[in-house]
Each structure stands twice: as C-alpha cells, then as structure tokens.
C-alpha positions in Angstrom: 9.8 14.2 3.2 7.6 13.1 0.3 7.6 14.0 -3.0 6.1 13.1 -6.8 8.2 13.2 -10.0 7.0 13.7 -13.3 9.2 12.3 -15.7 8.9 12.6 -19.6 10.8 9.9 -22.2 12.1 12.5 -24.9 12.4 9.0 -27.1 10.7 6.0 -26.7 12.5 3.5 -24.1 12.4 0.1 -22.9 12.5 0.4 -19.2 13.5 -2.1 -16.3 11.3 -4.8 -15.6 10.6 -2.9 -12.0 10.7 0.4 -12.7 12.4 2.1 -9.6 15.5 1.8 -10.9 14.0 5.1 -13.1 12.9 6.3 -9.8 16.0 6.3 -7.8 18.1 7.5 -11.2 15.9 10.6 -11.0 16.3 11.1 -7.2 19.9 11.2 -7.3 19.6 13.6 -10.2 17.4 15.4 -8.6 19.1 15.7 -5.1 22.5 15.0 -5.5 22.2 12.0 -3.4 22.7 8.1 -3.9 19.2 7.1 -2.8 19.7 4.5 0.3 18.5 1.1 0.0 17.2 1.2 3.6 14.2 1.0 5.8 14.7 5.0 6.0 13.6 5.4 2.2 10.8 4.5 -0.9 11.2 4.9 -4.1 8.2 3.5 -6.3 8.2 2.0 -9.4 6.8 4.6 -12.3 3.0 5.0 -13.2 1.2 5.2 -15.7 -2.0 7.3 -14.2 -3.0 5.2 -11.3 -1.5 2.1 -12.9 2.0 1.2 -12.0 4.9 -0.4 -14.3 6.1 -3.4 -13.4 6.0 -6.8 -15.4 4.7 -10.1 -14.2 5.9 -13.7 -15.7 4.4 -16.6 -16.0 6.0 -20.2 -15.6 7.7 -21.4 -17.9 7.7 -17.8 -20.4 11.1 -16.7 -21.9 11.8 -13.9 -19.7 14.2 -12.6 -22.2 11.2 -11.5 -24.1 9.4 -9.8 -21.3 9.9 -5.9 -22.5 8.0 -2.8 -21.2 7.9 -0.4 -23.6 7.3 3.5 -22.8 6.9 6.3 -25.5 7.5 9.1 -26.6 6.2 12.0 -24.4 4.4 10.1 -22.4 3.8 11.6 -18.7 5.0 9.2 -16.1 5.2 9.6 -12.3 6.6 8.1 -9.2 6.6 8.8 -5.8 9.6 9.3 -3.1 9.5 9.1 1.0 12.3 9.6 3.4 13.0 9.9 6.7 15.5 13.1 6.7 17.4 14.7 9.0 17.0 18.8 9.3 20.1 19.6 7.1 18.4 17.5 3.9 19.2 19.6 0.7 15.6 20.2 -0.9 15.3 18.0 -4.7 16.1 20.9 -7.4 12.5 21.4 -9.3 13.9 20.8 -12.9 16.2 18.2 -14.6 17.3 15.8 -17.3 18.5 12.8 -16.8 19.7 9.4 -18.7 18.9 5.9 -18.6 18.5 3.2 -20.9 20.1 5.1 -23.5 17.1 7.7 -23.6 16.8 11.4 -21.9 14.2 11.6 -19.0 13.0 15.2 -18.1 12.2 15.1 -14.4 9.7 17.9 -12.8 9.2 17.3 -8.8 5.1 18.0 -8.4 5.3 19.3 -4.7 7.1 18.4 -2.0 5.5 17.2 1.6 7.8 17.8 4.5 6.4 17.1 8.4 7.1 15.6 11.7 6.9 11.4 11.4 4.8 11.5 14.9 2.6 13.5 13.1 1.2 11.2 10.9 -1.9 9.5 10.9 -4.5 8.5 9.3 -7.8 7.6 11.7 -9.8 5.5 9.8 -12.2 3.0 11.2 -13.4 1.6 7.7 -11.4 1.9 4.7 -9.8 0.1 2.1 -6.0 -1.3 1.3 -5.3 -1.4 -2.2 -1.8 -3.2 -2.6 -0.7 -1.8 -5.8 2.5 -3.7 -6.0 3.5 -7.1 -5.0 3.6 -7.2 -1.2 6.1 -10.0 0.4 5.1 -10.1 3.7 8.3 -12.2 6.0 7.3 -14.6 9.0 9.4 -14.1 11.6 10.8 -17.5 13.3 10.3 -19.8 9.4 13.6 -19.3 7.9 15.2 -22.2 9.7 12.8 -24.5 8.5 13.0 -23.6 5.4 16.7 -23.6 5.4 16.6 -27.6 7.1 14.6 -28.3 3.7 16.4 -26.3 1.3 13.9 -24.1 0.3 13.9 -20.8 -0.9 12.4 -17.5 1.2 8.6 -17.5 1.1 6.4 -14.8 2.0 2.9 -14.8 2.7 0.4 -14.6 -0.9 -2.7 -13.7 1.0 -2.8 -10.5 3.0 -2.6 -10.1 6.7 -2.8 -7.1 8.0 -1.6 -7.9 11.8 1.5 -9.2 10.5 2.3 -6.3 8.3 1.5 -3.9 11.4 4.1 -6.4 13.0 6.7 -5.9 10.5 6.3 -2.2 10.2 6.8 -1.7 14.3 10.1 -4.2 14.2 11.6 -1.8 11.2 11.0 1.6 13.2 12.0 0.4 16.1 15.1 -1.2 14.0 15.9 2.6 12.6 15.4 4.4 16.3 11.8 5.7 15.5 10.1 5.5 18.8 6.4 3.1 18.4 4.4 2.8 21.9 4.0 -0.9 21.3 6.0 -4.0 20.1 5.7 -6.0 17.3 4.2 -8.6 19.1 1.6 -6.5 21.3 0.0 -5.1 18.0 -0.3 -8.3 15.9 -1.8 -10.0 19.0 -4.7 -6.6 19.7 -5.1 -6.0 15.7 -6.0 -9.8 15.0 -8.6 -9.5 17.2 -9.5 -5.7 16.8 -9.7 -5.6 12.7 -12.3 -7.3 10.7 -11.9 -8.0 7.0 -15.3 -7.3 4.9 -14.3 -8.0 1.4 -11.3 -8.8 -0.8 -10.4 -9.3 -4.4 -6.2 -10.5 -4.1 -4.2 -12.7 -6.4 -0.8 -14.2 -6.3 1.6 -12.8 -9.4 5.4 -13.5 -10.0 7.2 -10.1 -10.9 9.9 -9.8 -13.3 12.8 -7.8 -11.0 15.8 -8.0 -13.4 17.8 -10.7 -15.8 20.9 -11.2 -13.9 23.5 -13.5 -16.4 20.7 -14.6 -18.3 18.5 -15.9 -15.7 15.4 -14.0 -14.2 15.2 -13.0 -10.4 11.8 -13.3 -9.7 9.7 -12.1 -6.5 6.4 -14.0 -5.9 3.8 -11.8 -3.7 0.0 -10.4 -4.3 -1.7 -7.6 -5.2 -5.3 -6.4 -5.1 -7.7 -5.0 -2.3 -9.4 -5.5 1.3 -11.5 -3.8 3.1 -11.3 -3.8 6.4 -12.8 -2.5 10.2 -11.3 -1.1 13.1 -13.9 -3.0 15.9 -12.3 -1.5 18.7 -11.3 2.5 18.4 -11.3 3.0 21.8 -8.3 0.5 22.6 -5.3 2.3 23.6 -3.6 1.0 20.7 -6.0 2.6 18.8 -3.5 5.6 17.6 -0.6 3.6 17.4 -2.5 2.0 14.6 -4.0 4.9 13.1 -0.2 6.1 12.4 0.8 2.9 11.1 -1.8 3.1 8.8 0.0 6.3 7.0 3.1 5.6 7.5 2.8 2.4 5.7 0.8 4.5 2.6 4.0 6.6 2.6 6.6 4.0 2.9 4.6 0.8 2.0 4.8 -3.1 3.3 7.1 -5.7 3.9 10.6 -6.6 1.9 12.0 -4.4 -0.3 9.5 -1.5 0.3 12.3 0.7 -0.2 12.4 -0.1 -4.0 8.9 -0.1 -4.5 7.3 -3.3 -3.6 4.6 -3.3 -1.0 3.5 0.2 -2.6 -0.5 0.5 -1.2 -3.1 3.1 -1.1 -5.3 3.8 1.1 -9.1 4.5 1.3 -11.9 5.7 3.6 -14.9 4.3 3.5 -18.1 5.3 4.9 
C-alpha cells in the first residue's frame, strides 16, 4: 500500500532536521498504528513541491543553529509504502495532528493498494534521481573497519548493482520471494547496465541533536542515467521489479525513515 499526505502547519514551525519524524506522526494519526521501523515500511521526509526537507551540515558549523523553518499554510507532502497484510485498516482521509508544539492538518491524496509481484517498471533507459541521501552498506567491510576503529561507511558514489544487491538480501530477509540472489544480480547487472551520464555529490545530513551533539549521516544525492544492455537476459524481469520496488520503498540503510528516497525516469 502507498499513499501521499498533504499536511498543512496552522502556525509556523521549526521542524526536525529530517523531516519523517512529521511523516510517521501523521501515519500513526492517520492509521492508528505505530509506524514500524522495518524493511516492511517508508516513510519520506516532507516536500516542499518536488524538493524535499532535510538539512545538510557542513564541517565544523554549529549544528545547534541548523533550523528549518516551515510556515504558515504552507502545503507540504510526503509519501508512505507498506507491505500489509489483507486485514490492514485503510488511513482515515482527514486529521489533525501535533508536533513541535504546532497543529498539522493531514489529508491522505489517494491511496495505491496492489499485489508486490505485481510491480514493475520495464525500463531499458531511464534515469535515477536519488532525492535523499542514499548510504549504500558493503557487505563483508565491517570487520575491517572495526580492527581500525572506524566508524560505518557507505558508499558516496552510486552503484546500482550493489543497491539491486541490497534490495534482494532485504526481501528475501522479510520472506518476499526474488528469483535470484543477491549475489547472482550484482554479478549479471554490472555487466548488463551501462551508466551514460551523472551529476552526484557527497552531503552530510543533519538527523537529529542527541545531548547536544549532532548525529550525522554522510551519503549522496543527484542523478544517473543509465541502460539496460541486455533485456533479453532472464534476469531481465527480476530487475524490472526491482526497479519499482525500490521507487516505492527506496535504497539502502534507513530507507524506512526516508533516506535512499529516488525517483525514477524513462527516457527515450
């Protein structure tokens, strides 16, 4: 199930850092449901038309000082996906809710219910457009970077194999059945998928102030555009229903709270 929220500040309001906390307050107004923190669920941070709200930080700036402001009236919206069992209780259409000290009002804008093995999207050329930061994991680097005492990194420059990677370990992780494994479709799709063009960059996002002290996530956002060179392979629809599944429930570590958010494009 997917669904949009329009939500309206009836004051002005400084908002998290990363906005889906605003998200999930609204989806559990909404539903009557503590939204999960799993690899079942995505809630996205708000937007502003197509831009979304989240704040970046540079080294060395007082993150005490990093506000994001939102006015008055202003019409904000933000996107939900679930995996749902049949006896889900539909979101109620209408409803106020409070954060920050401010009243939301929250209107869902259509809800999308269908079968997960359903979804595809058969694209041969088309575009990625990684809206939020994406923090893409490499499996098998942790214990090096443990030996050396350094902190989780994740990859700053897209890769598309190793996303597809990721996304097969997590459905198979939840029960969702994928005709492949995760290393069977990074091996085909580094060879099968061409990029042609790319404009990225590497930002540091502002998460929260925890006891004075910013939590930070370092990961990239921007666009590629990239070719399917071989749509007669046999993985071929495995792929094309990765591609919307990850649209719907984005990339890599904390997708469910709205990093990793991408849209994607077809291109002629």
């Amino acid at each position: 199930m997917t669904f949009n929220v329009l939500l309206k500040p009836l004051s002005d309001v400084i908002v998290p850092p990363f906005t889906s906390k605003v998200t999930r307050t609204a989806f559990s107004v909404l539903t009557g449901t503590v939204p999960s923190f799993s690899r079942r669920a995505s809630f996205s941070v708000l937007f502003r038309g197509l831009s979304p709200l989240f704040r970046t930080i540079k080294r060395g700036e007082d993150a005490s000082r990093v506000k994001l402001i939102v006015k008055q009236g202003e019409e904000l919206w933000a996107r939900c996906s679930l995996l749902i069992k049949e006896d889900f209780q539909l979101p109620q259409p209408h409803a106020f809710l409070e954060f920050g000290g401010a009243r939301f009002e929250a209107r869902v804008m259509g809800v999308n219910i269908s079968e997960i093995n359903n979804m595809s999207l058969e694209y041969e050329k088309f575009e990625v457009n990684f809206l939020t930061p994406t923090l893409l994991s490499v499996p098998g680097r942790g214990v090096f970077l443990r030996e050396r005492g350094i902190k989780r990194r994740y990859k700053l420059i897209p890769d598309l194999p190793l996303a597809l990677a990721l996304l097969v370990y997590d459905l198979k992780h939840i029960g969702v059945p994928v005709d492949t494994t995760p290393m069977r479709i990074f091996r085909w799709a580094y060879k099968a998928i061409a990029e042609l063009d790319y404009s990225i960059k590497p930002v540091t996002v502002l998460y929260t102030i925890k006891e004075g002290k910013p939590a930070v996530e370092r990961g990239f956002i921007g666009k590629v555009v990239y070719e399917l060179l071989d749509p007669n392979s046999k993985y071929a629809e495995v792929f094309y229903f990765l591609l919307a599944y990850m649209e719907k429930f984005g990339l890599g570590k904390s997708r469910s709270i709205g990093f990793g958010h991408v849209n994607i494009r077809q291109l002629s």
